[in-house]
N, C-alpha and C positions, 0 to 999 in steps of 0.2 A: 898523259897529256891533258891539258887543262881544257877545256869545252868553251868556245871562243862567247864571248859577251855580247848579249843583244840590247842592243841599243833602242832596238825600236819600239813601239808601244802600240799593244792593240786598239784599237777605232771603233773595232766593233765585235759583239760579246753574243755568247748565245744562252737562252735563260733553261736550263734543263732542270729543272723543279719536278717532283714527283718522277725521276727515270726510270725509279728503280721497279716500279708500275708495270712498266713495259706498253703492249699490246692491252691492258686496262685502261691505260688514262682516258681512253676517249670517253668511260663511261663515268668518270667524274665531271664529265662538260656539266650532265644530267642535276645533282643537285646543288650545284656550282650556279645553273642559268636560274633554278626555281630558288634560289634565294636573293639571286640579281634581282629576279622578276619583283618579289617578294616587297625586296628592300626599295626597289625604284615607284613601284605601286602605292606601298604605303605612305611614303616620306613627301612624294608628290600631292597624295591627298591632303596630308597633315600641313602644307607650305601655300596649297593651294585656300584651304578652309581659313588660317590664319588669315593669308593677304585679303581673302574676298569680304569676310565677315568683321567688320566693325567692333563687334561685340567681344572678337578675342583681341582685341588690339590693345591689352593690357602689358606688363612687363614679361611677366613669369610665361604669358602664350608668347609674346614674341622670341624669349631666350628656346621654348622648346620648338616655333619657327626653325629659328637658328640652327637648333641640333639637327632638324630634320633635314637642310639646306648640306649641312654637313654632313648626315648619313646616306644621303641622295650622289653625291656629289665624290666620296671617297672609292668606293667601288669603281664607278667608272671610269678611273683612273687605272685598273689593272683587271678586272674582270673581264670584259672584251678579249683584251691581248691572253688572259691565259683559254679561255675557250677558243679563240684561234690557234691555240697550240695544240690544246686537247685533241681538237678535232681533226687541224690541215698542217700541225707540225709547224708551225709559224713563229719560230722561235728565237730570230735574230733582234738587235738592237744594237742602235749606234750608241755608241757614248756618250754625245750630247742628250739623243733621248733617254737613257739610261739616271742621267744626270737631270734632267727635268721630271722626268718618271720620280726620282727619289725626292725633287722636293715638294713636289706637289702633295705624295703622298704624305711624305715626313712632317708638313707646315700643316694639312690640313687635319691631320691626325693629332695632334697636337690641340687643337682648337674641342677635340670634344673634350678633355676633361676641363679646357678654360670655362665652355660652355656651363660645364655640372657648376664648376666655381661661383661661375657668375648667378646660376641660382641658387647655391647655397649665401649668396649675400642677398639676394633677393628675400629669402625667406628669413635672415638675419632681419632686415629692417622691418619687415613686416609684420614678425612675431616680438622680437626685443625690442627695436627702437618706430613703431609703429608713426608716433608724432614727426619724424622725419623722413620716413617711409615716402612722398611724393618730394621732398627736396632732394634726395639723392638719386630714385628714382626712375624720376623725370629722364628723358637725353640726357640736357646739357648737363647735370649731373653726376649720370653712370656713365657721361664718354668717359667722366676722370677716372671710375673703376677699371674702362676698357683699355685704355689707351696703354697704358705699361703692360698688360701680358699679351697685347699684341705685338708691341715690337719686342717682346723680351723669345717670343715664341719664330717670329720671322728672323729676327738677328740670330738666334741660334741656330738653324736650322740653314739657313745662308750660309755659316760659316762652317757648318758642317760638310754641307752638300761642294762648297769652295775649295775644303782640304782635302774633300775625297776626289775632285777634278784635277787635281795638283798633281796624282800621285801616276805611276810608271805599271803597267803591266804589260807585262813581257811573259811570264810564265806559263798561263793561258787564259782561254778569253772565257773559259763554263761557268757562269752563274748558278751555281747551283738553290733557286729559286724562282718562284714562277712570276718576279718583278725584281725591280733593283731596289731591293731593303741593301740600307747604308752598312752595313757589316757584311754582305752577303759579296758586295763589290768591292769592298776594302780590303778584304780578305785573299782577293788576287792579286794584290801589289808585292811588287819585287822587292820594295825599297822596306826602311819602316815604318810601321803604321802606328808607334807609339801615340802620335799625338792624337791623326785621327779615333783609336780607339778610349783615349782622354776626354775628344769633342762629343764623340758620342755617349758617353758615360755622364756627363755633365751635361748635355742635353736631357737625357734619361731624370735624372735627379731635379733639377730646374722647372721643370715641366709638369710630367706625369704624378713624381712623385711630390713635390713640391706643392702642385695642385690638392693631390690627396691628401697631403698635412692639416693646406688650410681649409678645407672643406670639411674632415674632418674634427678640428678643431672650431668652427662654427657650427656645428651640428649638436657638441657635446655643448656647445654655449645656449644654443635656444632649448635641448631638450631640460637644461637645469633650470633656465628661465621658466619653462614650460611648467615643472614642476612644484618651484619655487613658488608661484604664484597660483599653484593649488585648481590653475582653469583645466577641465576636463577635454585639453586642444588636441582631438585624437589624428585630424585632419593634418595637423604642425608634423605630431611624432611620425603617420605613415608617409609622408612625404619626404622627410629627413633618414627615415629608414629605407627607402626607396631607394633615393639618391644615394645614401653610402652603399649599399647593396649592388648597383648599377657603377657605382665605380670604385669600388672591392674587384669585381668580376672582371672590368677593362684593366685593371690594375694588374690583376694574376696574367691572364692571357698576354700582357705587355709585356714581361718580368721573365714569363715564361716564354715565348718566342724569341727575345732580345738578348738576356744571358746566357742559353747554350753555344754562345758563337764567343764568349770570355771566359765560361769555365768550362773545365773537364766533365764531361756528362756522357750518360748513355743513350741519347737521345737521336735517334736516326734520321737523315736529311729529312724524311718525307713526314713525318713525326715533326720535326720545325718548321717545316714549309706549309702545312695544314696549320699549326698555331698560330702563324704571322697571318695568313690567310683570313682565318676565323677570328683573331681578334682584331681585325676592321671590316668583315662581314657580318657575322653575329650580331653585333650591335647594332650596326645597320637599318637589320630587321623586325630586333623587335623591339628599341628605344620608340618606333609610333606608337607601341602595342601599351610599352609601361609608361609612357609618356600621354599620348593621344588618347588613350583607353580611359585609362582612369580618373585624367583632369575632366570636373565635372562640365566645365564650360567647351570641350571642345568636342566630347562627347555629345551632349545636346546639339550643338549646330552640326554636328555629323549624322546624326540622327535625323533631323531636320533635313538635312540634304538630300540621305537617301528616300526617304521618305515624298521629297519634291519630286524625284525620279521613279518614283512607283517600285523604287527597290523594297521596301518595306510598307506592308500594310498599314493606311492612317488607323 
């Protein structure tokens, strides 16, 4: 006898990331909170020293601003909620927040490798076309750099988060994840999910990787420029090594969390759920460090700072 058809569709979902843990998860709250701390302390500093000092109010300080706005900013979007579970079992979500939860994180995750982008054209004009380096720039200039992979980054990620609202679960409501990553929720629909796993795959490429192409492909343009003209610009090459390094490393961790949920792997829930985790915490924490640390100009006025504060001896 056939098992009657349900019609209905779950409203609301419960996120069970890390179960298989047990009676341990409470003690992953532990380096979970000290990297929130971490990542909230530093990127604060870094947003704060930008806005207040003049002196960094150049392009390349405002674009790692930016990154810091966006490292500040991506965490507390799902950190809170999984320490609330860690700790007090607090692991329900409705669908609409589920659905806001994923695009929030999806859109703004998305913006750091636009971010790296936007400074490897930075360091494009700067090093190659130097004589036009304030005519592009400038604002009015670089909104024209901005303006398309921000709507190419919301438009995707819109339609994404749209087709995964679309869809019917009836089967059951266990996320098994400790947020709503868009495959994690797709993956309980009844119906098919050919297209959504299409939107997201095309997202995946458009973006992340697509970023990485051109970045990488202006990288390998200023370091031949670099060389070609025989200057000893040690500053160009660690900067452009930096940068591909920093988004090599976002690039794996992305590739790695996002395709075991499309191909056949040996990779265990809580083994994915720790990847997806750690590739929008990791970075978080310590892009002030490879970012903030080493730009000479933001260093100094950090320096300066602590120093106003008698944290450091004049």
């Amino acid at each position: 006898m056939l098992a009657p058809v349900q019609n209905s569709s779950f409203t609301t979902f419960t996120l069970t990331g890390f179960h298989e843990l047990g009676e341990w998860k409470p003690i992953l709250s532990i380096p979970y909170l000290l990297m929130f701390l971490l990542s909230s302390a530093s990127n604060l500093t870094i947003i704060y020293l930008i806005i207040s000092q003049q002196a960094l109010h150049s392009p390349m300080c405002i674009l790692i601003g930016l990154m810091a706005v966006v490292d500040f900013s991506l965490p507390i979007f799902y950190v809170p909620n999984m320490l609330l579970s860690f700790l007090f079992n607090w692991k329900g979500i409705s669908l609409v927040g589920c659905l806001v939860q994923m695009f929030c994180i999806h859109c703004v995750g998305t913006f750091h490798s636009t971010i790296l982008l936007w400074m490897a054209l930075d360091r494009f004009f700067a090093i190659c076309r130097p004589l036009y380096y304030h005519k592009y720039m400038k604002m009015p200039g670089f909104l024209k750099f901005v303006i398309f992979p921000v709507i190419r980054n919301v438009f995707l990620i819109t339609t994404m988060v749209s087709w995964a609202g679309k869809l019917t679960f009836c089967a059951t409501n266990e996320i098994d994840h400790c947020f709503c990553e868009h495959m994690a929720l797709v993956q309980l629909a009844c119906g098919d999910i050919s297209i959504n796993n299409a939107i997201g795959l095309l997202g995946i490429f458009l973006t992340i990787i697509a970023d990485f192409i051109f970045i990488t492909v202006s990288y390998i343009v200023i370091l031949s420029s670099v060389l070609r003209s025989g200057k000893a610009c040690l500053k160009a090459v660690n900067t452009c090594i930096t940068h591909l390094i920093v988004m090599a490393v976002s690039l794996t961790f992305a590739l790695t969390a996002l395709m075991p949920y499309r191909l056949r792997n040996n990779f265990s829930p809580s083994s994915r759920v720790f990847l997806s985790t750690m590739y929008m915490l990791f970075p978080s924490c310590f892009n002030p460090i490879i970012y903030g640390v080493r730009t000479k100009e933001i260093r100094e006025q950090f320096l300066k700072f602590m120093k106003h504060f008698k944290v450091f001896p004049k």
